[in-house]
C-alpha positions as CSV (number, residue, x, y, z in Angstrom):
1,X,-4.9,26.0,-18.1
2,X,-3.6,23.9,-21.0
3,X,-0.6,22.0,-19.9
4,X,2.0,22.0,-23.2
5,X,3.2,18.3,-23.6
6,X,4.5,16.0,-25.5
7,X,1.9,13.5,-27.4
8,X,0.2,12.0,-24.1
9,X,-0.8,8.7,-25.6
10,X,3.0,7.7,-26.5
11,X,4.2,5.4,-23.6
12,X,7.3,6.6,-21.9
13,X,10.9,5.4,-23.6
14,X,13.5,4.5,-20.9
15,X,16.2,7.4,-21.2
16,X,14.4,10.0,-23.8
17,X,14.3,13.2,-23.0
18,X,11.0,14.8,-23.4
19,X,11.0,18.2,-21.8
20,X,13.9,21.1,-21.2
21,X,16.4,19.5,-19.0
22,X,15.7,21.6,-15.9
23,X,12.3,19.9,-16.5
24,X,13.9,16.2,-16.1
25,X,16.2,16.5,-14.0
26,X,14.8,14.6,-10.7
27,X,14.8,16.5,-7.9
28,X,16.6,14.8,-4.9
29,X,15.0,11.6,-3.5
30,X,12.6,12.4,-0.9
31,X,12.2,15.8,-1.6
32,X,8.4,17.1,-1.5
33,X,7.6,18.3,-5.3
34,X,3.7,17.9,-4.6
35,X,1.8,19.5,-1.9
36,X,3.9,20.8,0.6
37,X,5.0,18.8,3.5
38,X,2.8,19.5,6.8
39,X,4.0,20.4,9.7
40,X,5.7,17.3,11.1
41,X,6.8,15.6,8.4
42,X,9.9,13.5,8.8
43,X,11.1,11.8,11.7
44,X,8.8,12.8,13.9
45,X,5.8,12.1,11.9
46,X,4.1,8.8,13.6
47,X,3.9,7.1,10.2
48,X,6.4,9.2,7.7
49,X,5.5,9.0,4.3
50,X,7.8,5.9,2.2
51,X,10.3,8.8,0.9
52,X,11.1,10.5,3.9
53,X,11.1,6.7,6.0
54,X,13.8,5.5,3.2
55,X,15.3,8.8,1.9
56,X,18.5,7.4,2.9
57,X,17.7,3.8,0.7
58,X,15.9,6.0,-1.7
59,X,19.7,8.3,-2.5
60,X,21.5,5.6,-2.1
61,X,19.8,3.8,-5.1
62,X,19.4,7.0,-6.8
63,X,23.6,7.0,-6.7
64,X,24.1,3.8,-7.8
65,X,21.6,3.4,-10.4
66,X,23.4,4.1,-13.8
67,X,20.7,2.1,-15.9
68,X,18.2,4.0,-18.2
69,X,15.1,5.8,-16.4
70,X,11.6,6.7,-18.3
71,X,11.0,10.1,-18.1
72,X,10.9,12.0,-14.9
73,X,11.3,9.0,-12.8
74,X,13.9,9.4,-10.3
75,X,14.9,5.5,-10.7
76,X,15.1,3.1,-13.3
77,X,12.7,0.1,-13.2
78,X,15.4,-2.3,-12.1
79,X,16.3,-0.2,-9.3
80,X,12.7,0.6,-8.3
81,X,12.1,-3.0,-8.6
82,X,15.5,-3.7,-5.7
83,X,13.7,-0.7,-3.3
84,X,10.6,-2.6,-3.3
85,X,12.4,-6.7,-3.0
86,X,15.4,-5.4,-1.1
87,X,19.4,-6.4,-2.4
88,X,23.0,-4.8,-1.2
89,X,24.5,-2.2,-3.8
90,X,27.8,-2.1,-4.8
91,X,28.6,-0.1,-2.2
92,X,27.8,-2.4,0.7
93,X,24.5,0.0,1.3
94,X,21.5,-2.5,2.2
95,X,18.0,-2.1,0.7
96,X,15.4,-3.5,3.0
97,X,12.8,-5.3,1.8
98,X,9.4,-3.3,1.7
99,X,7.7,-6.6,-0.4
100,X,8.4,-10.2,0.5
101,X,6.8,-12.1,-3.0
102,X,7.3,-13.1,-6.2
103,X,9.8,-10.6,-7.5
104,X,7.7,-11.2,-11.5
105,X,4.6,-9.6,-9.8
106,X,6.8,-6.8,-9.0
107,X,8.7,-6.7,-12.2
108,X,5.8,-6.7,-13.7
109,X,3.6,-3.8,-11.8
110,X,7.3,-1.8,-12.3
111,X,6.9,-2.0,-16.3
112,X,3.4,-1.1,-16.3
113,X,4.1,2.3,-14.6
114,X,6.9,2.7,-17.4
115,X,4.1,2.4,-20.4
116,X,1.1,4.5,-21.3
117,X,-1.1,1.7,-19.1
118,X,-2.1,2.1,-15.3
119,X,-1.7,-0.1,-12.9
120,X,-4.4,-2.2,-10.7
121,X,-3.1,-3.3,-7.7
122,X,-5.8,-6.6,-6.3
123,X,-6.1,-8.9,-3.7
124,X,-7.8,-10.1,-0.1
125,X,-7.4,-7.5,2.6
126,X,-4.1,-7.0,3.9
127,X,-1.9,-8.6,0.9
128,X,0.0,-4.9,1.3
129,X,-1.4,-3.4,-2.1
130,X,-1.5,0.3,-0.5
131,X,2.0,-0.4,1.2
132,X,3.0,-1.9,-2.4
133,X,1.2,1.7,-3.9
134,X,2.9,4.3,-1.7
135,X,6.3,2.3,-2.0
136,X,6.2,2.1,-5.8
137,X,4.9,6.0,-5.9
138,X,7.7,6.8,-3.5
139,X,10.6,5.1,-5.7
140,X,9.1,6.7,-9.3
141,X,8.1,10.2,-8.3
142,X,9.7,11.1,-4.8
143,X,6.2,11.9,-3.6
144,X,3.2,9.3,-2.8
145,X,0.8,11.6,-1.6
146,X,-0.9,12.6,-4.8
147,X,-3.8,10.4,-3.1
148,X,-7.3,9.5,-3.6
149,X,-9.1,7.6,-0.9
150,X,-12.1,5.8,-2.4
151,X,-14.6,5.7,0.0
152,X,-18.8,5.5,-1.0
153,X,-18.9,9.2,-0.8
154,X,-15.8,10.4,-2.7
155,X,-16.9,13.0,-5.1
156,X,-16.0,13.5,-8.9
157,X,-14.3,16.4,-8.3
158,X,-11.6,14.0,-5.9
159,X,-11.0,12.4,-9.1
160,X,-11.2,15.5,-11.4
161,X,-11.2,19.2,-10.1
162,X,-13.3,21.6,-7.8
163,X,-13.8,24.8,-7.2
164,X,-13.0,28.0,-4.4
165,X,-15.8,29.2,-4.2
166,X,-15.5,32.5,-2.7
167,X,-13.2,32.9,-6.0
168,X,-15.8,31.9,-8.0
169,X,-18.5,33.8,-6.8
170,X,-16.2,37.1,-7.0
171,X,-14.5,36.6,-9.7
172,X,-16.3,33.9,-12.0
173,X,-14.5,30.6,-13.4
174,X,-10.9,31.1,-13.4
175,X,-7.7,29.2,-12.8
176,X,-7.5,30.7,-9.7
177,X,-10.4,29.5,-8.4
178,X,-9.7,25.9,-9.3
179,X,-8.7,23.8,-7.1
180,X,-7.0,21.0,-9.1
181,X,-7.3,17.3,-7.4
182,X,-4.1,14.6,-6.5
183,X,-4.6,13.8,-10.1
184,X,-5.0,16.6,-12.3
185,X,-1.5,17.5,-10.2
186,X,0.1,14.1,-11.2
187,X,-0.7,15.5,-14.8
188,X,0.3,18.1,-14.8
189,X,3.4,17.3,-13.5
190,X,4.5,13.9,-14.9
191,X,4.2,12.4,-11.2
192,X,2.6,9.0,-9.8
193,X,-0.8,9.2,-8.1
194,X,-3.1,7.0,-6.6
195,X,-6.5,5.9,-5.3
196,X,-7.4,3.4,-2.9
197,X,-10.2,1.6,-2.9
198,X,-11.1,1.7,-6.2
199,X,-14.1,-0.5,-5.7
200,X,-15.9,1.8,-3.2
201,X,-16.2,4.2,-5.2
202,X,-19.1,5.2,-6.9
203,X,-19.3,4.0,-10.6
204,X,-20.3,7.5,-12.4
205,X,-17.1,8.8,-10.5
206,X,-14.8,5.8,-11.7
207,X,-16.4,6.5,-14.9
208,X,-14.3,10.0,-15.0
209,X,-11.2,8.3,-14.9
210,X,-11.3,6.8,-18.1
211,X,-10.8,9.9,-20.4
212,X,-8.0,10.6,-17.9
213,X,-6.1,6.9,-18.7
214,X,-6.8,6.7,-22.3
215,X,-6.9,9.7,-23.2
216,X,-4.5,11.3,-21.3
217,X,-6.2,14.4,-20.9
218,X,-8.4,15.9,-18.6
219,X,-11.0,18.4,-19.8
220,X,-12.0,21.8,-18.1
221,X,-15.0,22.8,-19.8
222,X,-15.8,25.8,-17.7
223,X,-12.4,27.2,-19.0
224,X,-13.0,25.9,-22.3
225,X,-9.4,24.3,-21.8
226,X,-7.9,20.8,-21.1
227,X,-5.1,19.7,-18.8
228,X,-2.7,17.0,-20.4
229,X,-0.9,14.7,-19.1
230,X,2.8,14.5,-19.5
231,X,5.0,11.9,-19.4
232,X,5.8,10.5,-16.3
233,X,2.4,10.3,-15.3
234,X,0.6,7.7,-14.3
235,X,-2.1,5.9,-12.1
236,X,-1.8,3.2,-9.5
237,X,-5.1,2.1,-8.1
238,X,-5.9,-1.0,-5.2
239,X,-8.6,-3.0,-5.0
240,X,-10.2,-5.5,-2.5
241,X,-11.2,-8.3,-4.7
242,X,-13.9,-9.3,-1.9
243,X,-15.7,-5.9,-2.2
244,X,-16.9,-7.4,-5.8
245,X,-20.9,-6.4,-6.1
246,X,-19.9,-2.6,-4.1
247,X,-19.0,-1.0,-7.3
248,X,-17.6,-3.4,-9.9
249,X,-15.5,-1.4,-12.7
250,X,-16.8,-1.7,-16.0
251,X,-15.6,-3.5,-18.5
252,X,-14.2,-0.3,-20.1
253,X,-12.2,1.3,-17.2
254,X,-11.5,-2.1,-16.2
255,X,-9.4,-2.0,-20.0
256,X,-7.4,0.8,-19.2
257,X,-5.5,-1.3,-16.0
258,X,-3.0,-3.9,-16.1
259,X,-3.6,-6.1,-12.8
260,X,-1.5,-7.7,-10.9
261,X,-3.1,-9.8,-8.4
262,X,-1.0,-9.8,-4.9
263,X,-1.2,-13.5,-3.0
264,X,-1.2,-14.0,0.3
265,X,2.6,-14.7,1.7
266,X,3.2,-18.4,0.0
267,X,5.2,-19.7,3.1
268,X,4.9,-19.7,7.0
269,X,8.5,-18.1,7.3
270,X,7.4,-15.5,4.5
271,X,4.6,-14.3,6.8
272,X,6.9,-14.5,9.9
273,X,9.8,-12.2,8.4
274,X,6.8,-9.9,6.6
275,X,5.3,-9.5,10.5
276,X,8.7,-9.3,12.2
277,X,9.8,-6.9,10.3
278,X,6.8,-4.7,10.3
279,X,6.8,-5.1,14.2
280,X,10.2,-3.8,14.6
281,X,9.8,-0.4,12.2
282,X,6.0,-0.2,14.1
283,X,7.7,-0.7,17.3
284,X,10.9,1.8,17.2
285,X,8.1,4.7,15.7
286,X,6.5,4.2,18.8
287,X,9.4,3.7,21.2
288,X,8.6,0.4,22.4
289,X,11.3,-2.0,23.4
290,X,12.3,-5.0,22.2
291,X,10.5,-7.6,23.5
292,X,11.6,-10.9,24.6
293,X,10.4,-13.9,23.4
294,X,9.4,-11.8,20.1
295,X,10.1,-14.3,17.6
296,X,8.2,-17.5,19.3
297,X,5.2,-15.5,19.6
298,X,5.0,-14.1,16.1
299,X,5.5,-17.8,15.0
300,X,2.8,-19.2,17.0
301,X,0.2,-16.1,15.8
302,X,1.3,-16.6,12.1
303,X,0.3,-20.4,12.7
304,X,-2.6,-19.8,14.3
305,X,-3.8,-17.0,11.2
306,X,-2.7,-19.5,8.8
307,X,-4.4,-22.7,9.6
308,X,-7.5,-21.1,10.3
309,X,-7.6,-19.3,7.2
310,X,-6.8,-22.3,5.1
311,X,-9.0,-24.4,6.9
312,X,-6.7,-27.0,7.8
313,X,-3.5,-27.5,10.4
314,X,0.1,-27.5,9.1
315,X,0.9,-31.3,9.1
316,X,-2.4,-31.5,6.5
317,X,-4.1,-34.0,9.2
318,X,-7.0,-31.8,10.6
319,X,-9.6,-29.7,8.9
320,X,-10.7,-26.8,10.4
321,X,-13.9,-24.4,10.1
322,X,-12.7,-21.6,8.8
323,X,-13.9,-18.0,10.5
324,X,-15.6,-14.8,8.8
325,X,-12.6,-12.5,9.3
326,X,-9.7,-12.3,7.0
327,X,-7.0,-13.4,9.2
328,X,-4.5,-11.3,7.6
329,X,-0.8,-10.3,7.2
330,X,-2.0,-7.3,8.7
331,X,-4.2,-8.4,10.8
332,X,-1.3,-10.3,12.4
333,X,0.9,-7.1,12.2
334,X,-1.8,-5.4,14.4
335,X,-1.9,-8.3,17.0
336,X,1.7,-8.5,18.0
337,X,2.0,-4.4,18.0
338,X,-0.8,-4.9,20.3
339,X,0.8,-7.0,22.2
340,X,4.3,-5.9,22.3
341,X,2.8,-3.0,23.4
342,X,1.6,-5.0,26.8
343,X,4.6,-6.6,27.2
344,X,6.5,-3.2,27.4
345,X,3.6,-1.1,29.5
346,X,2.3,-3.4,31.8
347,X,4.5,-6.2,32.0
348,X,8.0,-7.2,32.2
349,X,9.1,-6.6,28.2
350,X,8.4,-10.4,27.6
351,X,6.0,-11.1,25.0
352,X,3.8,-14.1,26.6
353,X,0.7,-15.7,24.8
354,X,-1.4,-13.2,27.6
355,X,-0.1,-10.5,25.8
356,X,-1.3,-11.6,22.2
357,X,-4.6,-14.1,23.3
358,X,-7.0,-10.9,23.7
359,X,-5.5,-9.6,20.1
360,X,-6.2,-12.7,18.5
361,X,-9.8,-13.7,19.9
362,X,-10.7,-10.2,18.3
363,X,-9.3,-11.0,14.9
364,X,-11.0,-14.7,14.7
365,X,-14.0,-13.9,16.4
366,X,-15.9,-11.1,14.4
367,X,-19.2,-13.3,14.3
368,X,-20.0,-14.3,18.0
369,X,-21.9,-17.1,16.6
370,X,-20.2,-19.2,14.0
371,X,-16.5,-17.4,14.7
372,X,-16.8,-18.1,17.8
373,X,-17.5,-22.1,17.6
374,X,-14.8,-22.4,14.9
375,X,-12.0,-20.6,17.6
376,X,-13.9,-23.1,20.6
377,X,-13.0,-26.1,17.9
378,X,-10.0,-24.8,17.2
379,X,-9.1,-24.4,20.8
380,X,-9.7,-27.6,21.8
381,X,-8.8,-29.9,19.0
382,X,-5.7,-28.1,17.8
383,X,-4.0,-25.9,20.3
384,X,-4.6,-28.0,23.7
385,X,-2.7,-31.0,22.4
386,X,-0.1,-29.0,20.8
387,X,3.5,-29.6,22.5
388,X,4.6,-26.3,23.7
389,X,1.2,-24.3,23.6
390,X,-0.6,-25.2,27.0
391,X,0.4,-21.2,28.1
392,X,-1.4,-20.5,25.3
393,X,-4.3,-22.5,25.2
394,X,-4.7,-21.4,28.9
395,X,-4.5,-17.9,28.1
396,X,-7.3,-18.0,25.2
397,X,-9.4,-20.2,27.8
398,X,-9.2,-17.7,29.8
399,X,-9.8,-14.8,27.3
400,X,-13.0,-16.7,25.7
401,X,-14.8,-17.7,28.9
């Protein structure tokens, strides 16, 4: 079960060859070199997986990309860095944006893959960290399903290995009847894995990641044998920094992470392009038309998100009580899918403020007693004596009654 590598603690050098060449040569971009694709995979998967959505990005980078690249990664930082921000290669391909940010938050969670460190991925709900994750896994390894959820009842072996156990009745412990996790597979292989939710995890099965980051190894005692990691492998975790008092990390696994804290978009036309865009590759996976009007209506839900979570309206002259929910990117994202979805079923293909009041009512109003008297304040202070809103006002009267 031992997994021959180089030294596992040495971070990964740009360029050096560490294994037999077969061994380093990167497979070609979107190819499945984890678990095998299930059936469906691809186009017409509902939600395809980051390398088989951008395969076509993904090569064309791959191509172009003549810089240096850490071992087993199938781009080099800087071009992992332009998949994630977006940019036009030489060649006239475009590279969409998957991240609208500061491009030093991603330079900087890009170089932290590339050492010996893992990466900690933070924020409010639905700053993107797992779209961030799977992107980032997608560019380095061609495969972000080495996966972890974090939920309350994940179990060590999730994080570390199980066990067949009709094997291991029959035949006793073996490496057959091991059943390696998305991790011990990332080691063994030099890939990227993740785990979401760090947080909600439990903290004695946290606790088993730390051999695995600083010591690069992962031991199989019933075996009396020890996978290690080798280069190319590495960790990206997320974490909602409001779940803090679930299951804090310790100050020791905590060590073994860089973080990089994502912000909420810094601009009102930031948020708009982030939920336009999202709505468009949403809305052609589901075949949904393109609505008119789109582009006012996203607008007035990103203002409407906005100046309720900041507590105040865009000109800076009225506070506002701010509601329970999050009033995410996300969040936003879901309203206008919602919505567009409306337009195109049971209306006319024009996005109108009916089409997006429900949506939004559900996103403000999670506690019906102090939500609710923030949206009624809202309502009536802000939105009625807005120029251009009375359809809207009158459609979340008529939603709230």
């Amino acid at each position: 079960m031992t997994v021959p590598a180089t030294t596992p603690t040495t971070p990964a050098t740009p360029g050096a060859a560490t294994a037999p060449a077969a061994a380093n040569t990167p497979p070609a971009p979107g190819a499945a070199t984890g678990a095998a694709r299930a059936p469906g995979a691809g186009a017409e998967a509902l939600r395809p997986h980051a390398e088989d959505a951008f395969a076509d990005e993904l090569a064309a980078l791959a191509a172009a990309d003549d810089r240096p690249r850490p071992a087993r990664w199938r781009l080099s930082p800087w071009a992992v860095a332009t998949y994630l921000q977006g940019g036009v290669l030489p060649d006239g391909t475009v590279i969409t944006p998957k991240y609208v940010g500061p491009r030093r938050l991603v330079e900087v969670a890009v170089t932290t893959l590339a050492t010996d460190r893992a990466l900690l991925l933070l924020g409010v709900p639905g700053t993107a960290k797992t779209w961030v994750s799977e992107h980032l896994a997608a560019a380095v390894s061609g495969d972000s399903t080495l996966l972890v959820q974090g939920t309350a009842g994940t179990p060590e072996e999730a994080v570390r290995y199980g066990w067949n156990y009709a094997q291991l009745l029959a035949h006793g412990p073996s490496r057959d009847a091991l059943v390696p996790s998305p991790l011990m597979r990332a080691m063994s292989e030099g890939m990227t894995a993740r785990v979401e939710e760090l947080t909600r995890i439990p903290a004695d099965v946290q606790d088993a990641l730390i051999t695995i980051l600083s010591e690069k190894t992962l031991p199989v005692p019933e075996l009396g044998q020890e996978v290690q990691a080798v280069r190319g492998f590495n960790l990206i975790a997320t974490a909602n920094d409001r779940d803090r008092g679930v299951n804090e990390l310790s100050s020791a696994l905590r060590r073994r992470f860089n973080t990089v804290v994502l912000p909420l978009p810094a601009t009102a036309q930031d948020e708009v392009d982030i939920v336009s865009r999202r709505v468009d590759q949403i809305g052609r996976s589901l075949d949904l038309p393109v609505a008119q009007e789109g582009p006012a209506e996203i607008r007035r839900v990103v203002t409407v998100f906005r100046e309720l979570r900041e507590g105040m309206t865009t000109d800076g002259r009225t506070k506002l009580k701010s509601p329970s929910g999050t009033l995410s990117t996300a969040e936003a994202i879901s309203v206008v899918t919602n919505g567009l979805a409306l337009a195109a079923h049971f209306g006319d293909g024009v996005l109108r403020p009916d089409d997006v009041a429900a949506g939004i009512l559900g996103a403000v109003v999670r506690d019906p007693g102090t939500d609710r008297v923030a949206w009624q304040e809202y309502l009536e202070t802000v939105v009625r004596e807005r120029d251009g809103w009375k359809d809207f006002y009158r459609a979340c009267r008529e939603v709230s009654a």
